[in-house]
C-alpha positions, 0 to 999 in steps of 0.5 A, a space after each residue: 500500500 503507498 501512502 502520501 504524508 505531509 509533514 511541517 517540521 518543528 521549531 528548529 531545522 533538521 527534522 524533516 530528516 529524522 521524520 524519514 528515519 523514523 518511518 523506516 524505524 517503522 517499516 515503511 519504505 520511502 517511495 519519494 521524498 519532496 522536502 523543502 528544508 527552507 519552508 519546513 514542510 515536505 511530502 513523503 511517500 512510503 510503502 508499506 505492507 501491513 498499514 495498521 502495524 506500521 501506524 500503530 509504531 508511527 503514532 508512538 514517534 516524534 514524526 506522527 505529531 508532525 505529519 498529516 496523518 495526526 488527527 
């Protein structure tokens, strides 16, 4: 299953490449990657194969409070 995220970064630079490695932490494989370090936002596209599990690890992360997929 492929899924796009939105992500804004937090209050200082250097998240947005912790977000990836954090959703790799979580089994999910990074399809593409637009991330605009100057506007703190990005898109990310992951695949994953069991979606429950890996949003199940992903809202235990820095990263899901960031990203589209916190409701």
């Amino acid at each position: 299953m492929k899924v796009t995220i939105y992500f804004h970064e937090c209050e200082h630079q250097g998240d947005m490449q912790n977000y990836l490695g954090e959703l790799m932490e979580c089994n999910a494989k990074i399809v593409t990657d637009s991330l605009d370090y100057e506007a703190e936002t990005g898109t990310i596209e992951i695949e994953v194969e069991h979606y429950g599990e890996f949003l199940g690890r992903f809202e235990d992360t820095d990263a899901y409070e960031f990203s589209s997929l916190c409701s």
